[in-house]
N, C-alpha and C positions, 0 to 999 in steps of 0.2 A: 504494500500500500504506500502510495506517496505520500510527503509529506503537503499541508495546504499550499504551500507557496509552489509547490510542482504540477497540482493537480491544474487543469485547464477548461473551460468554461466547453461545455457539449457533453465532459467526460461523464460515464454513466457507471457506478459501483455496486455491485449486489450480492447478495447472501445466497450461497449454493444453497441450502437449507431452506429456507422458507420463501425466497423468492423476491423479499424486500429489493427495492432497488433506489439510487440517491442516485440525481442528477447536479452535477455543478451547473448553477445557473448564472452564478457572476466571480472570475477570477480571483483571488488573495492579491492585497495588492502592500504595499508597504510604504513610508515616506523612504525617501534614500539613506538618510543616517541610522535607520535601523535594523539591524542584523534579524534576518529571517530565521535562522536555527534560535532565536532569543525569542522569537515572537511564534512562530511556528509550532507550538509546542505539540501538538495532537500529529500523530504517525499512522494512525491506522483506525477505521471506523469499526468498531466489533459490534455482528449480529449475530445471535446463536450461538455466543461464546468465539465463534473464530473471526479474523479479517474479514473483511468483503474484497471483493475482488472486481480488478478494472474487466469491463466487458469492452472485448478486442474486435468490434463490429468492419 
């Protein structure tokens, strides 16, 4: 799973398991003075206890 400042605006992530699915609908954006590993904190959306996963369409 990327992190928010990688994921890109159309990307679509889902839960093998149940089916759930998230659409990015507006990019992470950032001012310039501050560091995205600092701001970026969240790595991976868990459904069903695992990652969801990018759908490779």
């Amino acid at each position: 799973m990327a992190r928010c400042d990688e994921m890109r605006e159309g990307d679509v992530y889902y839960c093998d398991r149940c089916g759930l699915e998230i659409e990015v609908i507006e990019e992470c954006s950032h001012e310039e003075d501050e560091e995205a590993e600092e701001v970026c904190t969240v790595e991976e959306f868990i459904c069903c206890g695992q990652a969801m996963t990018l759908r490779e369409d």
